[in-house]
C-alpha positions in Angstrom: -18.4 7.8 17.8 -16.3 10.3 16.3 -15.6 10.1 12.3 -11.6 11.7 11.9 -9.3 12.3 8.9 -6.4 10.5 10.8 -3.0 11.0 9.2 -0.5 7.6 9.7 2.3 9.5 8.5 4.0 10.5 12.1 4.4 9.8 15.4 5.2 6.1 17.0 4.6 3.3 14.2 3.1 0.7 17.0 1.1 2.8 18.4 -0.4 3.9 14.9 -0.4 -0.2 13.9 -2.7 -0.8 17.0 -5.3 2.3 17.3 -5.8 1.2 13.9 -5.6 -2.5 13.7 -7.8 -3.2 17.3 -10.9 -1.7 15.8 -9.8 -3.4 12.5 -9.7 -6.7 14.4 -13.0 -6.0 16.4 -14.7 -5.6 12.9 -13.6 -8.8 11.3 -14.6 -10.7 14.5 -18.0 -9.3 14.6 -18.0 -9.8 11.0 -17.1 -14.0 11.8 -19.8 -14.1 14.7 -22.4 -12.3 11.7 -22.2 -15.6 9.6 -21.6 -18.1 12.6 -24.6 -16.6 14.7 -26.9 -16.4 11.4 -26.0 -20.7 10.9 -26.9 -21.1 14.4 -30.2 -19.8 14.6 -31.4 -21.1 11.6 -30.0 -24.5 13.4 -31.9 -23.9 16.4 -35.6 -23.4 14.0 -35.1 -25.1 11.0 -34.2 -28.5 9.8 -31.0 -30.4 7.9 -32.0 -29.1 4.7 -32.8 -25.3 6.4 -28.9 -25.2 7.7 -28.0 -27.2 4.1 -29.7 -24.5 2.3 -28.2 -21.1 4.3 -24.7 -22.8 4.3 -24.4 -23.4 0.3 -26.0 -20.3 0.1 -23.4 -18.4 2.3 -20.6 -19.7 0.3 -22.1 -18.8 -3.0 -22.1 -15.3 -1.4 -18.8 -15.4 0.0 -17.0 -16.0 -3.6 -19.5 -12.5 -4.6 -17.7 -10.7 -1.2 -14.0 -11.6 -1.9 -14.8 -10.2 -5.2 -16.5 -6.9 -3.8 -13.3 -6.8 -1.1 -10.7 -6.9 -3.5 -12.4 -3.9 -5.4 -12.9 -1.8 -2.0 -9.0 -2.7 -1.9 -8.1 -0.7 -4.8 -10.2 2.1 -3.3 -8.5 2.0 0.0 -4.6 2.5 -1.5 -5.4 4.9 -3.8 -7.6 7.1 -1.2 -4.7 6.5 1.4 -1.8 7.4 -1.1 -4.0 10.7 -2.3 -4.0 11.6 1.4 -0.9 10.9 2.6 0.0 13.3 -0.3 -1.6 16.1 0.7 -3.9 15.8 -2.4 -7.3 16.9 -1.1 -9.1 17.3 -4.6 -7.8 14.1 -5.9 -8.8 12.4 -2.7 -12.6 13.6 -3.4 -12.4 12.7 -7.0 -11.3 9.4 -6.1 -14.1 9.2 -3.3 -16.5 10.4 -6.3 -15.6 7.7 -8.7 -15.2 4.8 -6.3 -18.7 5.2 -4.9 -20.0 6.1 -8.6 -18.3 3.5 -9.7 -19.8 0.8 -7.1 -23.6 1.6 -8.1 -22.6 0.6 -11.7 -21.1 -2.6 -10.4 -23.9 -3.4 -8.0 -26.9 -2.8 -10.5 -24.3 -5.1 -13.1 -23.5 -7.9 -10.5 -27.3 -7.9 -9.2 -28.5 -9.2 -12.5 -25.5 -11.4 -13.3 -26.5 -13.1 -10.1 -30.6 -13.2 -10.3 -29.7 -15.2 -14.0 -26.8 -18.0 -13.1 -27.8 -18.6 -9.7 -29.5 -22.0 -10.8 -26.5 -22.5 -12.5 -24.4 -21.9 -9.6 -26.2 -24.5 -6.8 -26.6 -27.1 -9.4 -22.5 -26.7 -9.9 -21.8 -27.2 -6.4 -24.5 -30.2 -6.2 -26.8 -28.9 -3.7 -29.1 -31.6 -2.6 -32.0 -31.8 -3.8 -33.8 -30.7 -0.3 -31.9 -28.2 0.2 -32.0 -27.0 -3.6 -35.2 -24.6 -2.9 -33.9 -23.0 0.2 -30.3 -22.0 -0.9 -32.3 -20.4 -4.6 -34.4 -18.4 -2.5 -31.4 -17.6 0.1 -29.1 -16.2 -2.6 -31.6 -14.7 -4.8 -33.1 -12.6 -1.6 -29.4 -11.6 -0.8 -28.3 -11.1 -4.0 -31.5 -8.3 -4.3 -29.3 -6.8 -1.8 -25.6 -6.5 -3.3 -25.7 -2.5 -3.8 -25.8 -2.8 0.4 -23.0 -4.8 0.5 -20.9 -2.3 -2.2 -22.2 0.6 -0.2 -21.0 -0.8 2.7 -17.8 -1.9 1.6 -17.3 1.1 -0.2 -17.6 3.7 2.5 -15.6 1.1 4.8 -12.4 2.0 2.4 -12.4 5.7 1.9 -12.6 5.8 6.2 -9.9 3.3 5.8 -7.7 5.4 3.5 -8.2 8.7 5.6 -7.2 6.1 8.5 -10.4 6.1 10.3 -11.0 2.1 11.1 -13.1 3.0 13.9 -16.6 4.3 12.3 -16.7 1.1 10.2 -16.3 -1.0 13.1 -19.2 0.8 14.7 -21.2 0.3 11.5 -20.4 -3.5 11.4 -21.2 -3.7 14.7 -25.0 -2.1 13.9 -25.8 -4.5 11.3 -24.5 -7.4 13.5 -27.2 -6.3 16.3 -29.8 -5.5 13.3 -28.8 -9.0 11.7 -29.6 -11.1 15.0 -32.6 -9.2 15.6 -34.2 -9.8 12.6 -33.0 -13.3 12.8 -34.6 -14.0 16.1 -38.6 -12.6 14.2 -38.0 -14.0 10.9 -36.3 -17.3 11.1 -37.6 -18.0 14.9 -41.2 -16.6 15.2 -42.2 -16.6 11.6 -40.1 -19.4 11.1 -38.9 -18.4 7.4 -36.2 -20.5 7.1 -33.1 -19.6 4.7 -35.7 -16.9 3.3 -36.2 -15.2 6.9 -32.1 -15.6 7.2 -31.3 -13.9 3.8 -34.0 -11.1 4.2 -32.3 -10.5 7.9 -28.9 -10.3 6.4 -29.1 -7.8 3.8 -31.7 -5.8 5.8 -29.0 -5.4 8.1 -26.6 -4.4 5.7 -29.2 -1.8 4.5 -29.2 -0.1 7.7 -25.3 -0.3 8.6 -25.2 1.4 4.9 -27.4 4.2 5.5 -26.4 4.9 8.9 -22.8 5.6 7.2 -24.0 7.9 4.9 -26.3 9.6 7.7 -23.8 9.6 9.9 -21.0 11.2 7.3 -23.7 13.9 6.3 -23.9 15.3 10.1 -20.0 15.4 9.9 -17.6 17.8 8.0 -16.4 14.7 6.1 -14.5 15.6 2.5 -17.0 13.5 0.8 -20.5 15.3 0.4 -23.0 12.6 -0.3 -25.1 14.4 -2.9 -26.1 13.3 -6.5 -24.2 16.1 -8.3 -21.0 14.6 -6.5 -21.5 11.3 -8.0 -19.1 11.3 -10.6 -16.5 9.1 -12.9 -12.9 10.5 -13.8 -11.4 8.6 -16.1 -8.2 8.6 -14.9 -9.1 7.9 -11.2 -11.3 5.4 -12.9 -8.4 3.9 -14.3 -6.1 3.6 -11.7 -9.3 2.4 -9.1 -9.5 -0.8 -11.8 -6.1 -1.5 -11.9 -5.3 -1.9 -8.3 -8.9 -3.3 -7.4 -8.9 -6.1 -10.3 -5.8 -8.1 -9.1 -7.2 -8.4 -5.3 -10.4 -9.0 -6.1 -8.9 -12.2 -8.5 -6.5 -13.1 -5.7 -9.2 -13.2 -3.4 -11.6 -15.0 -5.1 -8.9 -17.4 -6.4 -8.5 -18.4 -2.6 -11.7 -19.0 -2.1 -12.1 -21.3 -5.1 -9.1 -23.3 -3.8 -10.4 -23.7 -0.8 -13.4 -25.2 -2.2 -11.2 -27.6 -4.2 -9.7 -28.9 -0.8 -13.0 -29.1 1.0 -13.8 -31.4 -2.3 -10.5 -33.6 -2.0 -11.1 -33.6 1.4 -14.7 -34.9 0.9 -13.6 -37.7 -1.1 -11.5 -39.3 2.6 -15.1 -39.6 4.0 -17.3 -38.1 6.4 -14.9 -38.0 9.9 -12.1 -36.5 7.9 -15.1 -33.8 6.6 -16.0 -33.3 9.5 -12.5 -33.3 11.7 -11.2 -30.2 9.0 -14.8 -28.7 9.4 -14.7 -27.9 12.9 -11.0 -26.9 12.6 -12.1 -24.4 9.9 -14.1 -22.7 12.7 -10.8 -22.4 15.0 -8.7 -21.4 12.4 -10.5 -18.6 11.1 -10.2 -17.4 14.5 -6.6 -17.5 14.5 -6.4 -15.8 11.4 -7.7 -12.7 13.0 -5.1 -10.4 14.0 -2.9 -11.4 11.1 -5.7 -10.3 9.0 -6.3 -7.0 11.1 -2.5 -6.0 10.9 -3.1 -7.1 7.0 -5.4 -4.6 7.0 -3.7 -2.0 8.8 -0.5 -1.9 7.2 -1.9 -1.8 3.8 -3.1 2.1 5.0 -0.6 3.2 6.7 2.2 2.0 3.7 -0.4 3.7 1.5 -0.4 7.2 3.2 3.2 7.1 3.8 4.5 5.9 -0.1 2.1 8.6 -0.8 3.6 11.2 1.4 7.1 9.6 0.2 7.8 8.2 3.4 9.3 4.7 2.3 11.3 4.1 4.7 8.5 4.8 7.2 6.0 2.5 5.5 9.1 -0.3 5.9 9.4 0.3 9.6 5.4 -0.4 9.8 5.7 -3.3 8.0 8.2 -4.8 10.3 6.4 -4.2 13.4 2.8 -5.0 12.0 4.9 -8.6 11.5 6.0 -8.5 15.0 2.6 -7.5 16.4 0.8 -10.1 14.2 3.4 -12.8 14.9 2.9 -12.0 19.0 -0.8 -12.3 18.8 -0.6 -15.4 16.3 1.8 -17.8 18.3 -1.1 -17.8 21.1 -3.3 -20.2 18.9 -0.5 -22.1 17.4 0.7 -23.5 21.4 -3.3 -23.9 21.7 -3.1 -26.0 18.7 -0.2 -28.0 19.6 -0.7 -28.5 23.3 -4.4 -29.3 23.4 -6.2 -29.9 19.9 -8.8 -31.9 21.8 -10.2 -28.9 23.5 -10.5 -27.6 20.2 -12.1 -30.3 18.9 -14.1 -30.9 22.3 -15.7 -27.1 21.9 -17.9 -27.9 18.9 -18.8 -31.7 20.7 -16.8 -34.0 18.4 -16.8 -37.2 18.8 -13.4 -39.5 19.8 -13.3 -40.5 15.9 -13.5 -37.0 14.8 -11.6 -35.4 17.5 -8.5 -37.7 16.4 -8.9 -36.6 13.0 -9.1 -33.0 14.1 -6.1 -33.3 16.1 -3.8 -35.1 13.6 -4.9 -32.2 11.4 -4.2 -29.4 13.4 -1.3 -30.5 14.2 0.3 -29.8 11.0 -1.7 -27.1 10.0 -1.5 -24.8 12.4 2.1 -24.1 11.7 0.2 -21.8 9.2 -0.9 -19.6 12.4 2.4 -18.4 12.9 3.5 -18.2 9.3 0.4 -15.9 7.9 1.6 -13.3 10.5 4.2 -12.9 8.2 2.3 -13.8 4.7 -0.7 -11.6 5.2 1.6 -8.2 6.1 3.6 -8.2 3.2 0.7 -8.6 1.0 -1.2 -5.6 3.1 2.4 -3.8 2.9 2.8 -4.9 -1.0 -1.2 -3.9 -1.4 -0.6 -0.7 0.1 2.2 0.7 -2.2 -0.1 -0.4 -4.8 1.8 -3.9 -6.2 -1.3 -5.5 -6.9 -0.2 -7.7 -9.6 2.0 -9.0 -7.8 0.2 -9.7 -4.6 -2.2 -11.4 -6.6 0.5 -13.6 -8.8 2.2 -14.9 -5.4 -1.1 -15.6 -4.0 -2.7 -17.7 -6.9 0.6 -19.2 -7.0 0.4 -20.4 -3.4 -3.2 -21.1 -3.3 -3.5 -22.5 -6.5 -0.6 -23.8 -8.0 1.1 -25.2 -4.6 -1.7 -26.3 -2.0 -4.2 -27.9 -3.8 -2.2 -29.7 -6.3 0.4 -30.7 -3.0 -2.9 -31.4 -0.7 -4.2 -34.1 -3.5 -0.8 -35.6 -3.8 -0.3 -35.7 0.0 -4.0 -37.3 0.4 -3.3 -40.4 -1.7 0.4 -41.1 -0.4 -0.4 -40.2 3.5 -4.5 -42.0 3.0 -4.4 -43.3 6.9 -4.4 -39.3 8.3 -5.1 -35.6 7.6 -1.3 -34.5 8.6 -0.4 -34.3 4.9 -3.2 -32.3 3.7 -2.7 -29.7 6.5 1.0 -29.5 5.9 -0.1 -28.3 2.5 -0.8 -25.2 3.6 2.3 -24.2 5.7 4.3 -25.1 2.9 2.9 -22.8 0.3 2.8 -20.1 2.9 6.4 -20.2 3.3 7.1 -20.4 -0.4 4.7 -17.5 -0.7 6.3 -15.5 2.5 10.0 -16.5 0.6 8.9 -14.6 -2.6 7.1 -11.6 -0.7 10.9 -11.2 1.1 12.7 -11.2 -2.4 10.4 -8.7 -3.6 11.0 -6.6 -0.9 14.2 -6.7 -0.7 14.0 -5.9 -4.5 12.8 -1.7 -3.4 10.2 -2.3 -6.3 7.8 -1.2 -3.7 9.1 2.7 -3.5 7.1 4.4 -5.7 3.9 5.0 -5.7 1.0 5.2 -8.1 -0.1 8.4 -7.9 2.7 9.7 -9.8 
């Protein structure tokens, strides 16, 4: 493994997109299998209210990560931009006060969590069986949030200096780490959720320090000693106001799609289950859109820093193309045979018709996100937060779920209205994005 200050500001754009969006697209996989794999083998050892218990759990902790990803966000443009300027010092100070900053948040979020976690489970109306389990789950991995800011953290600054390698590699580590301990805690010691949460941010622990270990045998630009922890205001500043809007948007998205899993919910338990299993697939799908998400949002960075606009345009185009290739794959899978989706996770006939009615609409989304997620990485990138995270709460919130509640009472007898719902405020969404765009808006950067 070899960590390197990679510049995306020259040579050919597709080739840049994919050295950095494969490993990209490796991490987020591993990072899918991580959760799936951890569900599974509490399955295999535990009972009902064991895989009730890890699953609330997880999602309680997945509304704590979108908020800790948008924040990394903010650190990844402004890193980027900084070094696509040239700016070495202000890359370092922004290094400094993102990581610096990150221990304050942890320590802050850590006890914000210990205290309203009861509050939080008896919200979502965890059963009563599985009440005990899912406490113990998120208090154990909530002990460990300064992992998953450390983690994250580092993750962004390689990301900015366009190294998306290493923190596959990490991911990767922790993944390994995560199903070993899995295996001893939840199998032979049989722990339960307790075993699965003590595995998952024990894991996280190690990827974390084997970053920093890792980093300090390098000639990296960060050094990771106490004196160089440090806060400058205006880095400070800037960190917040770029971080703050993702992190919203993203946590926004996953409160509405808790909404539909609750309108959903109300059809019955085939329809629950039909959009269930097609969850699994479609966050699949999602994948490479996501990586070339990713990707673009660092090389637009680097190159509106080095002010390269035109360059960071080009990219965004062809991470569009690349994401669109890759996406249309699972959209003819979805469309030509839905049952063999269905069939992989052993629905039944009722449930697979569901499913496939479902799918059917929905995966129009597949081929639209290509073009959704890579403007809001391009739009990220050049630092429009706000308005990446105004589109998207519009779509999410404000279209979907509203249009996904009206659509289940008029079309009651099947799930094609509720996954149209989504296509439809992806388009709106991708319509808006294109305006913007079109707008230049985008040009200057906020470093200046």
């Amino acid at each position: 493994m070899e960590t390197t200050n990679k510049s995306l500001t020259e040579g050919n754009i597709y080739k840049s997109l994919l050295v950095f969006a494969i490993p990209f697209l490796v991490a987020n996989f591993i990072q899918a299998l991580y959760g799936a794999v951890d569900m599974a083998i509490v399955g295999w050892f535990g009972n009902s209210a064991s895989i009730s218990a890890v699953s609330i759990g997880t999602q309680v902790m997945q509304i704590l990560n979108s908020l800790i990803s948008g924040l990394t966000m903010g650190g990844t443009i402004l890193i980027a931009q900084y070094f696509g300027a040239e700016k070495e010092k202000e890359t370092v100070e922004t290094i400094s006060t993102m990581l610096t900053l990150f221990v304050l948040f942890a320590v802050g979020f850590t006890i914000f969590m210990l205290f309203l976690t009861t509050p939080f489970l008896k919200a979502l109306k965890t059963p009563i069986e599985a009440f005990s389990g899912a406490k113990e789950y998120v208090m154990i991995c909530s002990s460990g949030i300064l992992f998953i800011f450390g983690y994250n953290g580092i993750s962004a600054m390689l990301r900015g200096i366009g190294d998306s390698k290493s923190p596959m590699i990490f991911i990767l580590v922790a993944c390994i780490t995560n199903i070993i301990l899995d295996l001893i805690l939840v199998g032979g010691f049989k722990l339960g959720p307790k075993g699965a949460a003590i595995a998952t941010i024990a894991s996280q622990g190690v990827s974390m320090f084997l970053a920093i270990f890792y980093l300090t045998k390098k000639d990296f630009i960060f050094k990771f000693r106490f004196k160089n922890f440090r806060i400058y205001k205006d880095k400070a500043k800037k960190l917040i106001n770029l971080g703050i809007p993702v992190s919203l948007q993203e946590t926004m998205l996953s409160l509405s799609f808790l909404f539909i899993t609750a309108i959903i919910n109300t059809l019955g338990v085939v329809p629950a289950a039909a959009v269930g299993i097609a969850g699994k697939f479609d966050m699949f799908a999602m994948l490479p859109a996501i990586a070339f998400s990713g990707a673009i949002a660092s090389i637009a960075a680097q190159n509106i820093g080095a002010n390269k606009p035109e360059r960071a345009r080009k990219a965004l185009n062809a991470s569009m193309l690349l994401s669109f290739l890759c996406s249309i794959g699972f959209f003819i899978w979805a469309q030509v045979s839905a049952e063999s989706i269905m069939h992989m996770f052993k629905a039944d006939a009722e449930v697979t018709l569901a499913g496939v009615q479902y799918m059917r609409t929905f995966s129009i989304d597949f081929m639209l996100v290509a073009f959704g997620f890579c403007q809001n990485g391009f739009l990220n990138g050049c630092g429009k937060t706000r308005f990446t995270m105004a589109n998207g709460i519009l779509a999410s919130l404000l279209i979907r779920v509203p249009l996904a509640y009206v659509l289940s009472i008029y079309i009651p007898e099947s799930l094609l209205g509720i996954g149209l719902a989504a296509p439809i405020a992806t388009s709106i969404s991708v319509i808006i994005s294109f305006i913007y765009i079109r707008s230049g808006k985008w040009k200057h950067s906020c470093i200046e």
